[in-house]
C-alpha positions as CSV (number, residue, x, y, z in Angstrom):
1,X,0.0,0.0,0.0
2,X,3.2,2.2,-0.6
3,X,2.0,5.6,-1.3
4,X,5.0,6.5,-3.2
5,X,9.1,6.1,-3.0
6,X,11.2,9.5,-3.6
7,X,10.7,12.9,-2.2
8,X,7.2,14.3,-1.2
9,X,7.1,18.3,-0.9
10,X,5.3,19.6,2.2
11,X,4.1,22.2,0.3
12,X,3.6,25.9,1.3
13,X,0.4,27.6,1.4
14,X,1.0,30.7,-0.9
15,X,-0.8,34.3,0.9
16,X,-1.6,37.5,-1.0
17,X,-1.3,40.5,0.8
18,X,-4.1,40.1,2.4
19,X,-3.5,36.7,4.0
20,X,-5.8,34.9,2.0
21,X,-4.6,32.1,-0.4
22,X,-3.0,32.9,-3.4
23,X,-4.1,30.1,-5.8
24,X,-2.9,31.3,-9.1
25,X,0.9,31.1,-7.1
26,X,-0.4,27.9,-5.9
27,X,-0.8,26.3,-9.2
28,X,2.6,27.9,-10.5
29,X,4.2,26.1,-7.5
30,X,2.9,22.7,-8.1
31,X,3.8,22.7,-12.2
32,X,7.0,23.7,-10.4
33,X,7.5,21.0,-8.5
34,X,6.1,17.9,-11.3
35,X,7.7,19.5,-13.8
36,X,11.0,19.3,-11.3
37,X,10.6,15.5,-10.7
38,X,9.0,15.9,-6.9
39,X,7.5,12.2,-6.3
40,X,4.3,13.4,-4.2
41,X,2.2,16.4,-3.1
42,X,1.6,17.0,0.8
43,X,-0.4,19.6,1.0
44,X,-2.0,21.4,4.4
45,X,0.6,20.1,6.6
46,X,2.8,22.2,9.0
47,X,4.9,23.8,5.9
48,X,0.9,24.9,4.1
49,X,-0.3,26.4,8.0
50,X,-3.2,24.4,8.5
51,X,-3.2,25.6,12.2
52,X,-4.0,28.7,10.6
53,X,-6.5,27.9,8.1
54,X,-10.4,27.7,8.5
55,X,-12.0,24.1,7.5
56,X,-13.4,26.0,4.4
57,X,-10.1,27.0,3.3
58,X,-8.0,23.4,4.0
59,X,-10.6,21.6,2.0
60,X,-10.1,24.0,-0.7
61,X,-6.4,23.7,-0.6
62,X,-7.1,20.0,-1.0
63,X,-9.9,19.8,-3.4
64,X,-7.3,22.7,-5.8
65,X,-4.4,20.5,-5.5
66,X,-6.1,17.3,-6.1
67,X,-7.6,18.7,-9.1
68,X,-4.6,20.7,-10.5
69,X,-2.1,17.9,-10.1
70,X,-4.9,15.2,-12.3
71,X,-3.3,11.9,-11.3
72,X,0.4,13.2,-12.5
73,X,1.6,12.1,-8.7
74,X,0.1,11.1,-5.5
75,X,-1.5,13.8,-3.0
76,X,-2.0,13.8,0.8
77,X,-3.6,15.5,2.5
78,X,-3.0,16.4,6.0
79,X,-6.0,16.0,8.1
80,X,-4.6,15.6,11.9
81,X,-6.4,17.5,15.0
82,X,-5.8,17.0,18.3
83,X,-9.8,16.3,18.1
84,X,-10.2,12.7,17.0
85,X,-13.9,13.6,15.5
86,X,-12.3,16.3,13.5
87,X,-9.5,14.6,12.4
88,X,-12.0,11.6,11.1
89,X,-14.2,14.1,9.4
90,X,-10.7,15.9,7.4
91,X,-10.1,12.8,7.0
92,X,-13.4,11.5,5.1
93,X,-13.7,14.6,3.2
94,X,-10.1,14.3,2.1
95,X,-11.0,10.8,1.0
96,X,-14.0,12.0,-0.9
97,X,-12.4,14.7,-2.3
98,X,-10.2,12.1,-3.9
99,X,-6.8,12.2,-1.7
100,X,-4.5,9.7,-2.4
101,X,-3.4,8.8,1.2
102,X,-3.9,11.0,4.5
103,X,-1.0,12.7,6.8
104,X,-2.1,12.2,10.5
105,X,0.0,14.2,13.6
106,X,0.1,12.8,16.7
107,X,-2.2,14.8,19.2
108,X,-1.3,17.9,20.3
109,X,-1.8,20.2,23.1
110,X,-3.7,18.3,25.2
111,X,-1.2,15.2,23.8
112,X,-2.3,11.5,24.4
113,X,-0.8,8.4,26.4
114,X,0.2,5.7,24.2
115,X,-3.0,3.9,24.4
116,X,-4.8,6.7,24.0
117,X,-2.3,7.6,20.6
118,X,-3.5,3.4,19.8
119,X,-7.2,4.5,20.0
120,X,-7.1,7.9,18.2
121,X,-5.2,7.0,14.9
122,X,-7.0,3.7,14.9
123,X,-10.4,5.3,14.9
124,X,-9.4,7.6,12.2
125,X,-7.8,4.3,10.0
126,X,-11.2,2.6,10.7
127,X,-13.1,5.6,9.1
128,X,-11.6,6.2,6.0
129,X,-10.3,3.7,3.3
130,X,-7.0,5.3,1.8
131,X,-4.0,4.8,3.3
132,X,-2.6,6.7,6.8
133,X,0.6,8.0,7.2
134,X,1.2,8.9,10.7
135,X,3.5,12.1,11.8
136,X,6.0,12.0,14.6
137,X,6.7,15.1,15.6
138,X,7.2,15.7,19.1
139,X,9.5,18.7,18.9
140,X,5.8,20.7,17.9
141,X,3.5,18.6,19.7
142,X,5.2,17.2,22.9
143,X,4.0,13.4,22.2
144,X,5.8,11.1,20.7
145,X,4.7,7.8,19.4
146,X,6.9,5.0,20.5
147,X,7.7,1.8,17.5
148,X,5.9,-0.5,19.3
149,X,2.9,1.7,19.5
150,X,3.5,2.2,15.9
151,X,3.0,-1.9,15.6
152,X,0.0,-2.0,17.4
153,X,-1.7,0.6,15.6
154,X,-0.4,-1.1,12.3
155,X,-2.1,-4.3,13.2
156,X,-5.4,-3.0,15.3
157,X,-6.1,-0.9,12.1
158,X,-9.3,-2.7,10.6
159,X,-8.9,-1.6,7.0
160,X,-5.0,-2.4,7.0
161,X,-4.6,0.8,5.4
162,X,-1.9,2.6,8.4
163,X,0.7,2.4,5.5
164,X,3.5,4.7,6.8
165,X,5.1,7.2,9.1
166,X,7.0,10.1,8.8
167,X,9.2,10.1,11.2
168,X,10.3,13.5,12.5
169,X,11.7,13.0,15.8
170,X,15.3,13.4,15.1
171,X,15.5,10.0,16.9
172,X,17.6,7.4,14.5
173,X,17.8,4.8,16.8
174,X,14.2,5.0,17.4
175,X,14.0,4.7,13.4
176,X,16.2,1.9,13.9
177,X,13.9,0.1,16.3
178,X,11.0,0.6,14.5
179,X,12.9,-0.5,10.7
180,X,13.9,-3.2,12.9
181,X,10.5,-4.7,14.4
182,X,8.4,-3.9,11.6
183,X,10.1,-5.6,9.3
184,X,8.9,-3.7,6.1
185,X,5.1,-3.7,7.6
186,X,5.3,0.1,7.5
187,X,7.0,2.2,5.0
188,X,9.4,4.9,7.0
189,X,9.8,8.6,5.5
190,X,11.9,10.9,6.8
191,X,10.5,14.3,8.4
192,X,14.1,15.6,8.3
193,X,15.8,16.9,5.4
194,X,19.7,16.7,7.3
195,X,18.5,12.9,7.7
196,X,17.3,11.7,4.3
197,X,20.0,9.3,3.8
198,X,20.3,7.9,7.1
199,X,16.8,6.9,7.0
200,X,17.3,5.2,3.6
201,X,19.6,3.0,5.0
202,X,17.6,2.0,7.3
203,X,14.9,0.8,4.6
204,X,13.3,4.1,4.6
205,X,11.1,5.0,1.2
206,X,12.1,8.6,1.0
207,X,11.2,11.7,2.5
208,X,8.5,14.6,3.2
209,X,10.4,17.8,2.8
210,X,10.8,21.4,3.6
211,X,13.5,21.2,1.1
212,X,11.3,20.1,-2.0
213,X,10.0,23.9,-2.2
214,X,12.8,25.1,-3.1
215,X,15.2,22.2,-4.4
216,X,12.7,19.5,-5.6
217,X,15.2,18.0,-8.0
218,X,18.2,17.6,-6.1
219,X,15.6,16.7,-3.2
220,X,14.2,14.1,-5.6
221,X,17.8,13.1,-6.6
222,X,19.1,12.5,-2.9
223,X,16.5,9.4,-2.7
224,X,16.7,8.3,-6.3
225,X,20.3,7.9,-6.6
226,X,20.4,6.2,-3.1
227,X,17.5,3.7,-4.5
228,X,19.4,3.0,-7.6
229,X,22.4,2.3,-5.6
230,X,25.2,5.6,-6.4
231,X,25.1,6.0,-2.5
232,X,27.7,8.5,-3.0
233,X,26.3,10.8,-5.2
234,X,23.1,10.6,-3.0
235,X,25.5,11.6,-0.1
236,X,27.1,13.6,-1.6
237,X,24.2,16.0,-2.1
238,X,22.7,15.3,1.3
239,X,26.1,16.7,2.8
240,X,26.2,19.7,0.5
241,X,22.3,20.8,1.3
242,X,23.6,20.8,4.8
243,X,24.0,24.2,5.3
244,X,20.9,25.1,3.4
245,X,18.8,23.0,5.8
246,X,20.4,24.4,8.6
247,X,19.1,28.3,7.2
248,X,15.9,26.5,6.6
249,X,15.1,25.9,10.0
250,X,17.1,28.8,11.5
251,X,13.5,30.3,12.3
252,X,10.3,28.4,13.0
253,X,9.1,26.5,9.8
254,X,7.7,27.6,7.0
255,X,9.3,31.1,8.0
256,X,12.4,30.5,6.0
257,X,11.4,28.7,3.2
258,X,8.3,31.0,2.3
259,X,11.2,33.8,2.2
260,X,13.2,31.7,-0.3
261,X,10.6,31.3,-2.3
262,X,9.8,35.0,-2.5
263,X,13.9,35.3,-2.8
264,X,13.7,32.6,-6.1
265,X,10.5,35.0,-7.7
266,X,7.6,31.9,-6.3
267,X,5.6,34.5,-5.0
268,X,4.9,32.7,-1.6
269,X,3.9,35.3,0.5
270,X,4.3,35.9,4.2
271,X,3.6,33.7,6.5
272,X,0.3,33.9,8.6
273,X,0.4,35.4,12.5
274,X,1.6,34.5,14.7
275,X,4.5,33.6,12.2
276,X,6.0,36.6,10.8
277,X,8.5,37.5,8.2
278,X,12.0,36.5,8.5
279,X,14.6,38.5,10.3
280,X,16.7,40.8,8.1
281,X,20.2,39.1,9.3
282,X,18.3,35.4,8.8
283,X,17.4,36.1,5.2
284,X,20.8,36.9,4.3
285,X,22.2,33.9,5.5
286,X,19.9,32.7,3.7
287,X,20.5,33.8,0.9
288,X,24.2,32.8,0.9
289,X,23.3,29.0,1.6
290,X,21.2,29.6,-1.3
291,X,23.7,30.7,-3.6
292,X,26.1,28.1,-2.4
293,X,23.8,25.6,-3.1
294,X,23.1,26.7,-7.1
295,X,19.5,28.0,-6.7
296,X,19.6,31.4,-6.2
């Protein structure tokens, strides 16, 4: 139930002045980042501000990039709440709205014991027939879901369709664990750009990036040259976007990377409050990791 192998973007959420969504930039970014050879669309995750967006405006985020992208490569939409009931509802409009797969945080806030993390993604797996991928994040949300957790939700889910996880916790041996007791039961993407190959050599299928907005081919390249076996050219490009990543998350994300987008001529927009615009003596570093890396 793979839904894809390379690098997904976890696209921004392009603002006019006004804060409302630009989609005519929208569009431009996704011809962008097919015509750039990005292997899947994650759209209304933590890079496209959902916590910021209305209902209306996440469904039409997902109903325009569902539409717009016609089948060329798979789209997900991200649907997690720390509400269970409104998670499952995203979740079956996403479905209807004819999503590929779904992108589920773990709870936040309020945050969940591991049972409770068992019960919440499971109810939302039962509801809904496309394939999960679950989100570990617990830098943002303070809960983290352990790998035998993982298992457990894996096999209580009744329609077999909790199909991944992107696995953002910065934690490889807890990648390692979960690679390890899995055994290939659940595909592993990584939520870190400085850790795509790492993850690959764990078995990992790719990644859901940050970097894909703004490098989608060499993003793309990292996992595809690994897959194909030139582990060294796929290192050697992981080590070289080093720096870049590092400017990418020198503010909170999508700060940075909505600013190199405006920096590249993508027309991103600012960031919604609370986020604001990037610091003056931030966007210049940025700019140099930018220009060291060939895109600017």
């Amino acid at each position: 139930m793979s839904i894809f192998t390379g690098a997904g973007v976890a696209i921004v959420t392009p603002m006019k002045e006004d804060g409302s969504v630009n989609f005519e930039a929208f569009g431009e970014l996704l011809e962008y980042q097919i015509a750039e050879g990005t292997d899947c669309i994650i759209v209304c995750g933590t890079t496209g501000e959902s916590s910021t967006m209305t209902h209306e405006e996440d469904l039409a985020c997902i109903r325009f990039v569902i539409d717009k992208v016609n089948k060329r490569v798979p789209v997900v939409a991200g649907t997690g709440s720390n509400c269970t009931a409104t998670a499952i509802q995203k979740s079956i409009e996403a479905e209807k709205l004819g999503a590929d797969g779904v992108l589920l945080v773990t709870p936040y806030y309020n945050k969940a014991t591991q049972g409770g993390l068992v019960k919440h993604f499971t109810a939302i797996a039962d509801a809904i027939n496309i394939p999960c991928i679950l989100y570990n994040v617990p830098s943002r949300t303070g809960c983290n879901i352990l790998p035998e957790t993982v298992m457990e939700i894996v096999n209580k889910a009744k329609n077999k369709n909790v199909a991944a996880i992107k696995e953002a916790s910065g934690n490889i041996s807890q990648v390692a664990k979960l690679a390890s007791i899995s055994n290939g039961a659940i595909d592993i993407y990584s939520g870190n750009d400085d850790q795509i190959v790492p993850i690959l050599s764990l078995g990992g299928k790719g990644v859901i990036s940050v970097l894909s907005n703004i490098a989608p081919r060499q993003t793309h390249d990292i996992v595809a040259k690994y897959l194909e076996g030139n582990v060294k050219e796929s290192m050697d490009i992981q080590l070289k976007a080093i720096p870049l990543i590092n400017a990418l998350f020198c503010e909170v994300n999508p700060i940075p990377v909505k600013a190199a987008l405006n920096l590249m001529g993508k027309n991103a927009g600012a960031p919604r409050l609370p986020l604001t615009e990037m610091e003056e003596s931030n966007k210049e570093k940025l700019k140099i990791a930018m220009k060291d890396f060939g895109i600017l």
